[in-house]
C-alpha positions in Angstrom: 6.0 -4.3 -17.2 6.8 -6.2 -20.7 6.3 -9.7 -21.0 8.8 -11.0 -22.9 10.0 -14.5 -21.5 8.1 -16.8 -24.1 9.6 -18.9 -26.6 7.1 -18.7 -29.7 6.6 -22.2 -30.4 4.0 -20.9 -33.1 6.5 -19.0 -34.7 8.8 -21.2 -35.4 11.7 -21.3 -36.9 11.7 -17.3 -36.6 12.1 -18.0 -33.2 14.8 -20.5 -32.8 17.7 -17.9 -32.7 15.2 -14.4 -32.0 13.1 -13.6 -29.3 9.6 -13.4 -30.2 9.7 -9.7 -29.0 12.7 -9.0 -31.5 11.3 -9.7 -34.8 11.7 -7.5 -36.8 8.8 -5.3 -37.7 9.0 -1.7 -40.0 12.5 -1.6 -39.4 13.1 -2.3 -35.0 12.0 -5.0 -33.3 8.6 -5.6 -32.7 8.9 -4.8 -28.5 10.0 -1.1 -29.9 7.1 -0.2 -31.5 5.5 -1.1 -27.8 8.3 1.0 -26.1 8.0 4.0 -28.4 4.7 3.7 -27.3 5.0 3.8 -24.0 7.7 6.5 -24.1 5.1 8.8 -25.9 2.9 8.4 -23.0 5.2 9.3 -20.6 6.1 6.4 -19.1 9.8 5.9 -18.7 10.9 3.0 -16.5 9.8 -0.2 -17.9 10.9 -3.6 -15.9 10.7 -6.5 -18.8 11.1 -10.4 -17.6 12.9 -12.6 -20.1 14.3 -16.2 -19.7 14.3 -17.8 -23.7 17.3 -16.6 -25.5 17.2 -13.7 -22.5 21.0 -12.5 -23.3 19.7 -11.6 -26.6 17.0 -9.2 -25.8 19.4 -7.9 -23.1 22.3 -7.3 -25.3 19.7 -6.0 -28.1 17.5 -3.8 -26.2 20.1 -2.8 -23.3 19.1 -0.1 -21.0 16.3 0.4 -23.5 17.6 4.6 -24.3 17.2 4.3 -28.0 13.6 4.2 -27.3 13.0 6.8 -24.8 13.1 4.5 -21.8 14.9 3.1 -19.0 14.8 -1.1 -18.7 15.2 -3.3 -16.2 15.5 -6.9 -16.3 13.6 -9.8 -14.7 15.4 -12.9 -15.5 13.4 -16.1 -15.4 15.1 -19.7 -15.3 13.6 -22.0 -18.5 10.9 -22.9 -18.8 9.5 -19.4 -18.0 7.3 -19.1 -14.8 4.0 -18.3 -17.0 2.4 -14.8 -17.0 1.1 -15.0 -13.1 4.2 -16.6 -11.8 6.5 -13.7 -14.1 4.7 -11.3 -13.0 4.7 -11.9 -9.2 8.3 -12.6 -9.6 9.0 -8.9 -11.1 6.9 -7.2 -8.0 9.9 -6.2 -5.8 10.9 -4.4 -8.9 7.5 -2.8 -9.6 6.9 -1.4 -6.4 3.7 -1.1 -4.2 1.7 0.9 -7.3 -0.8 0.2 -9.6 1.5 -0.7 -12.8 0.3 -1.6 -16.8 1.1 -4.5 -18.1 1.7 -5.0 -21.3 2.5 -8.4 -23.9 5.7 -8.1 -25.4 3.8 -9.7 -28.9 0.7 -7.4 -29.0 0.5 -4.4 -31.6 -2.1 -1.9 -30.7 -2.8 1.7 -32.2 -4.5 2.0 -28.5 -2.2 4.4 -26.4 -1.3 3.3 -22.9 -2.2 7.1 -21.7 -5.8 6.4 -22.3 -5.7 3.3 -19.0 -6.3 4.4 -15.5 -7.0 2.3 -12.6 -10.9 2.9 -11.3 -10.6 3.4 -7.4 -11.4 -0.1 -5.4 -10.5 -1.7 -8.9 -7.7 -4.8 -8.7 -7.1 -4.4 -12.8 -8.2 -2.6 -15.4 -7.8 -5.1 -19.1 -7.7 -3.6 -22.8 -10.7 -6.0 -24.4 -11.1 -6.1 -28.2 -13.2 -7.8 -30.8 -12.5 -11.7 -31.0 -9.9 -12.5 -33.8 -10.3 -15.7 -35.5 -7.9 -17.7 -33.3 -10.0 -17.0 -30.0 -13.6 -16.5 -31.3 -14.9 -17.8 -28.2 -13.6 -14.8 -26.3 -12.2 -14.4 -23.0 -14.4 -12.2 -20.7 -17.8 -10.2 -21.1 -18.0 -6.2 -20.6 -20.7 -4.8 -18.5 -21.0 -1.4 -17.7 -17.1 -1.4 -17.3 -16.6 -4.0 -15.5 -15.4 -7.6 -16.9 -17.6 -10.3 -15.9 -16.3 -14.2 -16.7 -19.3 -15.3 -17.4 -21.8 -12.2 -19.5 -22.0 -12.0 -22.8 -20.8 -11.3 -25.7 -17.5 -12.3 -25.1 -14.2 -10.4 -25.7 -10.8 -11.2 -26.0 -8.2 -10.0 -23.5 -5.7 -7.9 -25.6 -3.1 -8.5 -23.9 -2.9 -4.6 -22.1 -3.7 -4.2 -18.8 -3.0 -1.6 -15.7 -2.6 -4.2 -12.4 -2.2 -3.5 -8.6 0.4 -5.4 -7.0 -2.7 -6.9 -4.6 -4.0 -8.7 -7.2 -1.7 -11.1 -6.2 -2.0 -11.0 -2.8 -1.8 -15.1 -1.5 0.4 -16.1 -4.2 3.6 -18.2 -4.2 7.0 -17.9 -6.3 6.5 -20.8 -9.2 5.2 -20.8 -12.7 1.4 -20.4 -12.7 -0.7 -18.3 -14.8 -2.5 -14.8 -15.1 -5.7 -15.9 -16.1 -7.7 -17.7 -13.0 -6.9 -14.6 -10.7 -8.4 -12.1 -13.0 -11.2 -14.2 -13.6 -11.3 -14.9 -9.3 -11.0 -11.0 -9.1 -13.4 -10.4 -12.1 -16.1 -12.4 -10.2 -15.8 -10.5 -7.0 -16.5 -7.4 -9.1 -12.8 -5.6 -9.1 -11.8 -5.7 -12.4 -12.9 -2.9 -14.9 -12.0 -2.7 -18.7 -12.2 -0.8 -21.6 -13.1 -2.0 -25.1 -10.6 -1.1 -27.9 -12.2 -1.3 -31.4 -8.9 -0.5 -33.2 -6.2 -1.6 -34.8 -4.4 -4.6 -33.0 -2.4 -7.4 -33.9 -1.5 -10.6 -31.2 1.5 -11.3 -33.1 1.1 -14.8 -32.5 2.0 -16.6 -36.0 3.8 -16.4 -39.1 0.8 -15.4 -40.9 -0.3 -12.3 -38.0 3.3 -11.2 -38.2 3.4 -11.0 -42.0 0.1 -9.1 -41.5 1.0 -6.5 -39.0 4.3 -6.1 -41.5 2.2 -5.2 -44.2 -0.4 -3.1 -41.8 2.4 -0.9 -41.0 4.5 -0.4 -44.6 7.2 -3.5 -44.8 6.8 -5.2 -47.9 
């Protein structure tokens, strides 16, 4: 799944008439470089949710064949119901399996063919070095498992492989990822992986005109 329902208030005015994930990066919107990606590992059928200026990305990205995959929609209404609430709406398209997750506005050298789900694990999150605009970090790594509160802290980066389970409990509505990873985290069912890399949250003006340069666009 590609999350791609924001509106990217920090972006602004790039994103009054272009979805975040559109933005042109090296050529293609920034969401191809992720589908290329995910093509190259061998994963084909992508479900992406998208509610601001949704009929854009639709109409851009269509069935999603020029990049080696096969998309389907999850319309959201506006405003978008948050990353927990998108997510749980999308599960009758994602089926009963384990499934990665990935940000529609992250950049990452790391390939999706290097996550696997540990057995008995709810998630499995991407964790990299704290960029300036989240110093304080999200979760800690010990021994592969994500623990809330150990040190020193990582940032989520915005990759993940999840099992439908996770959100076992929930209700349709807008609510967000975070508290049930950190509830799952602290009942020892989420592992993670730290990525060292190259990786970009694509989050500002300034990150975008970064990755642009990191990858050859004047």
């Amino acid at each position: 799944m590609v999350l791609a329902a924001g509106r990217g208030e920090r972006l602004r005015p790039h994103t009054d008439r272009v979805p975040k994930p559109l933005l042109p990066v090296a050529g293609e919107p920034l969401v191809g470089h992720q589908l290329k990606a995910l093509a190259a590992a061998g994963i084909r059928e992508v479900i992406m949710n998208c509610s601001w200026l949704g009929d854009v990305l639709q109409a851009t990205l269509g069935d999603g064949r020029a990049w080696g995959v096969a998309i389907k929609y999850s319309p959201e209404p506006w405003p978008p119901l948050d990353t927990g609430g998108g997510i749980f709406n999308a599960l009758p398209l994602l089926g009963p399996d384990p499934f990665l997750l990935v940000n529609g506005d992250v950049w990452s050298e790391l390939s999706p063919a290097a996550l696997a789900l540990p057995q008995g694990m709810l998630g499995h999150l991407v964790l990299v070095p704290n960029p300036e605009h989240n110093q304080g970090g999200d979760f800690g790594l010990v021994d592969g498992r994500v623990d809330p509160e150990a040190e020193p802290r990582l940032t989520y980066g915005g990759m993940a492989i999840l099992h439908p389970q996770l959100f076992a409990g929930c209700s349709p509505g807008r609510f967000p990822l975070a508290p049930i990873l950190r509830s799952a985290a602290l009942q020892g069912r989420i592992s993670g992986l730290f990525h060292g890399g190259g990786w970009v949250d694509v989050g500002t003006p300034e990150r975008l005109y970064a990755l642009r340069s990191r990858v050859g666009e004047a």
